[in-house]
N, C-alpha and C positions, 0 to 999 in steps of 0.2 A: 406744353410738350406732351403731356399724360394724356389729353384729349384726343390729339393728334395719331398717337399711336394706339388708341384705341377705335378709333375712325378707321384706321389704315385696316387692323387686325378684323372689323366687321367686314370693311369691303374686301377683304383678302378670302374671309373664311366663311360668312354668314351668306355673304350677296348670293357666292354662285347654286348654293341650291334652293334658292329662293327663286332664282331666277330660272333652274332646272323646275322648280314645281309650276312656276308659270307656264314653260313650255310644255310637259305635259297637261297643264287643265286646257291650254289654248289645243290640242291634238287632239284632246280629248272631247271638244267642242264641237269639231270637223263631223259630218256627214262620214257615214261609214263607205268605203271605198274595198275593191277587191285588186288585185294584182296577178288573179290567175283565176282561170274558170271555174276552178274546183275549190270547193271549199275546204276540204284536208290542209290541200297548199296553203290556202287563203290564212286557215287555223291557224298551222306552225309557226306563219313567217309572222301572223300578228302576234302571238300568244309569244315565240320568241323576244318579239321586240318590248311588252311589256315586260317581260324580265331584264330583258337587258335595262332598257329606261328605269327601272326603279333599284336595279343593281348599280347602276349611277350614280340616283338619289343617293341609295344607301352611303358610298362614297364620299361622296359629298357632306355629306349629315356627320358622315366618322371624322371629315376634318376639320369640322365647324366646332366640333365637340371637344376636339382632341387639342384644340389650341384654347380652351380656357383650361385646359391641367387639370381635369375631373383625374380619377383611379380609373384604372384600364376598363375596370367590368363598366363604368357609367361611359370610359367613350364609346365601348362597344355596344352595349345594350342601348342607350336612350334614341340613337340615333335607329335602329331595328324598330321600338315604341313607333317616334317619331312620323318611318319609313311607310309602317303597317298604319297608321292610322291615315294617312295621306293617302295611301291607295282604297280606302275603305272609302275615304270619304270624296275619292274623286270618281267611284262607281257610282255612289249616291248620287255626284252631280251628273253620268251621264243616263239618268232614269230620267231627267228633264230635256234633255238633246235628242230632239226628231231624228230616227233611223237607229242611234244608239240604245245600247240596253246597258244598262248595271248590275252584274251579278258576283255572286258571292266566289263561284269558281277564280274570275279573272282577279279579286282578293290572294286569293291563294294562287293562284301563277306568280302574281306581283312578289307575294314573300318568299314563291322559291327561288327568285333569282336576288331578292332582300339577303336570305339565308345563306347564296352561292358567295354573294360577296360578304358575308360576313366571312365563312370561313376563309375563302381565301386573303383576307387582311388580317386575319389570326394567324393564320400558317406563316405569314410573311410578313408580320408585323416590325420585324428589325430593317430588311429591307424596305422597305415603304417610310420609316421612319426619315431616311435619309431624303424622301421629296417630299413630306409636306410639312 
């Protein structure tokens, strides 16, 4: 029965940003594509959406953490670690993906929206407690 609910509690908790970090290395893979003529727009909406995708992760990583019963500062922090090395190391991978580049800036986009959700799971950690 111990194994059982240990099984349960990886696929409940571990799987899905496991599986979130798959889908961004598979996006991350993709040929670079645009959505609008100008590159400003182009910037935003992508430079947006890596914060949001890795404000996800981050998410993810804080419930995975928070259900083996660490101390608040190791759910909060390990899963930040975690978040930022993933994004480091998924620029790395796209220095080898024809049309993509890897740079150190899109590092740091990825941990301002890392950072946006940490705080707001701080600010709101009693609510949030009630869904995961």
């Amino acid at each position: 029965m111990r194994y059982r609910n240990i099984f349960f509690r990886i696929l409940r908790y571990w799987i899905p940003p496991l599986l979130w970090m798959m889908f961004i290395f598979f996006l991350s893979s993709q040929h670079r594509v645009g959505f609008t003529k100008t590159y400003l727009y182009d910037f935003i909406i992508f430079k947006s959406l890596h914060m949001i995708e890795y404000a996800i992760l981050y998410f993810l990583f804080f419930r995975a953490f928070h259900s083996i019963k660490l101390s608040l500062v190791y759910q909060l922090v390990y899963p930040v670690v975690v978040s930022i090395f993933f994004a480091a190391s998924d620029e790395i991978h796209q220095l080898f993906v024809t049309s993509r580049e890897g740079t150190i800036r899109d590092v740091l986009i990825d941990t301002v929206g890392i950072i946006i959700m940490y705080i707001l799971i701080r600010k709101n950690l009693k609510f949030l407690k009630r869904f995961i």
